[in-house]
N, CA, C and O of each residue as an XYZ file, in Angstrom:
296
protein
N       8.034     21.472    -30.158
C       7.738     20.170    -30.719
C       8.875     19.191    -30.455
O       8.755     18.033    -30.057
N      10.025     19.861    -30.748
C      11.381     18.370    -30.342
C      11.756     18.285    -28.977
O      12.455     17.312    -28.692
N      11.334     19.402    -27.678
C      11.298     18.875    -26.413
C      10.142     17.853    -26.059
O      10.392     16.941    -25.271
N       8.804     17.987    -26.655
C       7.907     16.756    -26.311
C       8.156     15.271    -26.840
O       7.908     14.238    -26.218
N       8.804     15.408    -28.367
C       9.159     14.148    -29.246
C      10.563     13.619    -28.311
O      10.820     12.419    -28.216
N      11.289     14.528    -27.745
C      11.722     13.882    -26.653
C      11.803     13.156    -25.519
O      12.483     12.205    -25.132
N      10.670     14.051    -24.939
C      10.201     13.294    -23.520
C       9.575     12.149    -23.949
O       9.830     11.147    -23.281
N       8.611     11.983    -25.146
C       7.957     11.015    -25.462
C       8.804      9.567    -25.435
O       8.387      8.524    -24.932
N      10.222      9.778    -26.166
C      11.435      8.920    -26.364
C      11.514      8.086    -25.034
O      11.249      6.909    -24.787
N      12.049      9.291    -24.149
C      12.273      9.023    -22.881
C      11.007      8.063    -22.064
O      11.242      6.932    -21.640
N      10.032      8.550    -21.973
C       9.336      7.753    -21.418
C       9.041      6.394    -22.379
O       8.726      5.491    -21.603
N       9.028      6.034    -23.404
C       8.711      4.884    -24.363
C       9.976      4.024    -24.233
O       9.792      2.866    -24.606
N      11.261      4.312    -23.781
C      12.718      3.785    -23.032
C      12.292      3.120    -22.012
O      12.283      1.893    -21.906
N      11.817      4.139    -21.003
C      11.671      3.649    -19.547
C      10.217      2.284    -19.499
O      10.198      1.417    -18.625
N       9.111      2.390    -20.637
C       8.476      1.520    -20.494
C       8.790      0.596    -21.161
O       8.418     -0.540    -20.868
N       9.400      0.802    -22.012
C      10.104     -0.900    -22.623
C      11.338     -1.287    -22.033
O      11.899     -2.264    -22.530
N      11.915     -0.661    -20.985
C      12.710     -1.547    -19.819
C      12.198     -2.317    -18.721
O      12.552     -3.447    -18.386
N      11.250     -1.522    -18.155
C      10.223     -1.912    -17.633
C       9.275     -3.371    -17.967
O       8.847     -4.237    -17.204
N       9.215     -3.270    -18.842
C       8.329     -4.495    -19.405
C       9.110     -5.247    -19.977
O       8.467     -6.216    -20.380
N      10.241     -5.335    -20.256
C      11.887     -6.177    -20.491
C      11.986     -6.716    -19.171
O      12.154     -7.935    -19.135
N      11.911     -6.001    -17.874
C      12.633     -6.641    -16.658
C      11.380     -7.536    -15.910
O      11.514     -8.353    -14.998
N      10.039     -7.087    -16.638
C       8.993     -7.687    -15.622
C       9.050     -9.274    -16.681
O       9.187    -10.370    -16.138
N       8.923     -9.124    -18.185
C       9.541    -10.241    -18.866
C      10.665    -11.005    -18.174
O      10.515    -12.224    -18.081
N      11.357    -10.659    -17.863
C      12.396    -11.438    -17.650
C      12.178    -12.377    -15.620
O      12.585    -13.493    -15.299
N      11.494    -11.445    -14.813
C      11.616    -11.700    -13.709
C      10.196    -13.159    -14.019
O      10.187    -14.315    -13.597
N       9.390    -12.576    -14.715
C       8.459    -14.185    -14.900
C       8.982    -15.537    -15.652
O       8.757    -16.721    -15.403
N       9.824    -14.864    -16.740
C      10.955    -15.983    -17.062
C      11.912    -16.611    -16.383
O      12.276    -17.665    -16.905
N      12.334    -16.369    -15.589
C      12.898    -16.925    -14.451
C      11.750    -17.555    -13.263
O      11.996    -18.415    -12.417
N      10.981    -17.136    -13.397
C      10.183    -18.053    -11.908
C      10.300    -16.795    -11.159
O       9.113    -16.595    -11.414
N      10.502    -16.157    -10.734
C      10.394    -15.372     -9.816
C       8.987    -14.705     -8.913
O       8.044    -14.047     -9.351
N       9.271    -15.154     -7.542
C       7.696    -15.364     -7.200
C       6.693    -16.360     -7.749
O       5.475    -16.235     -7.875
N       7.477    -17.363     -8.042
C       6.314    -18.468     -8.696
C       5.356    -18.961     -7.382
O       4.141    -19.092     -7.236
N       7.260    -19.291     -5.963
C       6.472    -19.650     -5.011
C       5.015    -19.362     -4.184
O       4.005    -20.054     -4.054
N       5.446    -17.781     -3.600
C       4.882    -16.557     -3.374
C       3.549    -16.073     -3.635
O       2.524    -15.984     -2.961
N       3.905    -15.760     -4.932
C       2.953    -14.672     -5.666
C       1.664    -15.224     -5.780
O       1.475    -16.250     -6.433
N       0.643    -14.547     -5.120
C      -0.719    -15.230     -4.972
C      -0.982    -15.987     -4.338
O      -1.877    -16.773     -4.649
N      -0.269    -16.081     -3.101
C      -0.100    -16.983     -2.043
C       0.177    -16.163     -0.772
O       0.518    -16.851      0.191
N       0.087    -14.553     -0.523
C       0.512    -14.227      0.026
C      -0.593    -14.347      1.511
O      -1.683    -14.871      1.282
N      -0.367    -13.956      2.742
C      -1.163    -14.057      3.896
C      -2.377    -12.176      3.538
O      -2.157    -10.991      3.289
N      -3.332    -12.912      3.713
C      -4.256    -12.104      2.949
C      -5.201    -12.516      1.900
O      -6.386    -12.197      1.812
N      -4.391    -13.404      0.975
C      -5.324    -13.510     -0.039
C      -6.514    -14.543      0.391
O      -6.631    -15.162      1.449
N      -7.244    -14.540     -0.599
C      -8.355    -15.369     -0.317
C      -8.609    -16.645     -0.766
O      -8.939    -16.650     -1.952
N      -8.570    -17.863     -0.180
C      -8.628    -19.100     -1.065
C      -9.720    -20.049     -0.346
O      -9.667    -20.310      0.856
N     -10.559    -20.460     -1.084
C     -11.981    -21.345     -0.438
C     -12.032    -22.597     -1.056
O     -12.512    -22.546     -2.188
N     -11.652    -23.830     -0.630
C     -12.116    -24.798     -1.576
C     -13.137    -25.882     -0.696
O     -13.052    -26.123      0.508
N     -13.794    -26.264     -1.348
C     -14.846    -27.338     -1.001
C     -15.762    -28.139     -1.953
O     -16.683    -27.611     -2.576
N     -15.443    -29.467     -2.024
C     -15.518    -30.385     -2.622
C     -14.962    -30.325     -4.084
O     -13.847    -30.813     -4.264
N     -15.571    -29.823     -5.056
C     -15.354    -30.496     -6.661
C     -14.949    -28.384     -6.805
O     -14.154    -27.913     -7.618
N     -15.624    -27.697     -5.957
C     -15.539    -26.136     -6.056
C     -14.682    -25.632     -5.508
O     -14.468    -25.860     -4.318
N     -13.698    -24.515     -6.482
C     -12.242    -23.755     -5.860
C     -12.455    -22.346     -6.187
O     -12.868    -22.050     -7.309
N     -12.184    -21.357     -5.216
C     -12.072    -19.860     -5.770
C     -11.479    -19.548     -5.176
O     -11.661    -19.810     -3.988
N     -10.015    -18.535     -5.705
C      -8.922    -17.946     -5.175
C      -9.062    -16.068     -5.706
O      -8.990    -15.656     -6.864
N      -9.173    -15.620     -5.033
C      -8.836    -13.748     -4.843
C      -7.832    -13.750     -4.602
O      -7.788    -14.535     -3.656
N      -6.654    -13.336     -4.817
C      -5.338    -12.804     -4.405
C      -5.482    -11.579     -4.053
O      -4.787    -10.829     -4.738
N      -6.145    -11.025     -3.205
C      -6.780     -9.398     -2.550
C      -5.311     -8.835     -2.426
O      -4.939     -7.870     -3.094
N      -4.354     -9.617     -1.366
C      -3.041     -8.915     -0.987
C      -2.509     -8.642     -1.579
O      -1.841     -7.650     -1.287
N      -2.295     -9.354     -3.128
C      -0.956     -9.766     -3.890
C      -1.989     -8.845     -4.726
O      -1.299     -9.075     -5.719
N      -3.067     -7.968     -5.260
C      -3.331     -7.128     -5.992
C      -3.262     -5.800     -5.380
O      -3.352     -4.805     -6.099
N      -3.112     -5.702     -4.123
C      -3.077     -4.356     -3.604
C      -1.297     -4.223     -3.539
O      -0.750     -3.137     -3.734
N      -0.685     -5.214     -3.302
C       0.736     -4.823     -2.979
C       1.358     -4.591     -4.466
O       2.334     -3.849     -4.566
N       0.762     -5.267     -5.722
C       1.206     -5.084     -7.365
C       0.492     -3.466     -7.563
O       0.901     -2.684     -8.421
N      -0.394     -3.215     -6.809
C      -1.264     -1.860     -7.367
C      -0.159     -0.841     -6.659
O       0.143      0.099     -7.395
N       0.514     -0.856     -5.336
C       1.154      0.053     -4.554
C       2.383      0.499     -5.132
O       2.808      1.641     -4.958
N       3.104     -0.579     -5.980
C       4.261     -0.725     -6.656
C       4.165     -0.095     -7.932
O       5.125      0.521     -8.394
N       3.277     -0.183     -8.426
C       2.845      0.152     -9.472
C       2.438      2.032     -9.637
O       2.589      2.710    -10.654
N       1.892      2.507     -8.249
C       1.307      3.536     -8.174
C       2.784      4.576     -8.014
O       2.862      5.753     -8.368
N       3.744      3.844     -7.455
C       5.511      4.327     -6.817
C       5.707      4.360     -8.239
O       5.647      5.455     -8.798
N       5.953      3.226     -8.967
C       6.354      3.668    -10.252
C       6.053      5.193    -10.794
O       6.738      6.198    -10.986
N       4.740      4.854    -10.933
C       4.685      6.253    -12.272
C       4.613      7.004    -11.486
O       4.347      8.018    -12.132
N       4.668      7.346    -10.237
C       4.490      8.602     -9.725
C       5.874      8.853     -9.901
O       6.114      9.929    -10.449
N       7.328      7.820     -9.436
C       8.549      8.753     -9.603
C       9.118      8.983    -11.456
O      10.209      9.457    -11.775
N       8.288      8.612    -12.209
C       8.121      8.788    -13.395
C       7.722     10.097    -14.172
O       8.162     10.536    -15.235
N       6.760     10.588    -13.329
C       6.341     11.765    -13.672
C       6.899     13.011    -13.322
O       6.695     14.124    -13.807
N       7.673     12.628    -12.354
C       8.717     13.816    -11.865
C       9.707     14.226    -12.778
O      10.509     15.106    -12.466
């Protein structure tokens, strides 16, 4: 029971740093330029009508994301 209430610790650390540094990198602007703008995504406008997919900028947040917890789980 106190090696799991451990690991539990440990990982509840690593996700509230995690979500501290992704806080902080949107507080700063970071990728304001960029992000959702990348070559790939999808943007259509015509006349009074606009629709934007960010296809790239969700597969490259999903890839980063997938690196995370995988070296997490190790």
């Amino acid at each position: 029971m106190g090696r799991t209430v451990n690991e539990l610790g440990k990982m509840l650390f690593i996700f509230g740093l995690m979500i501290a540094g992704i806080g902080l990198l949107i507080w700063t602007g970071f990728g304001k330029d960029w992000l959702g703008r990348l070559p790939g995504d999808i943007h259509y406008t015509k006349g009074n009508f606009s629709f934007h997919f960010p296809l790239v900028t969700c597969l490259l947040l999903s890839l980063i994301l997938t690196l995370l917890l995988w070296l997490f789980r190790k």
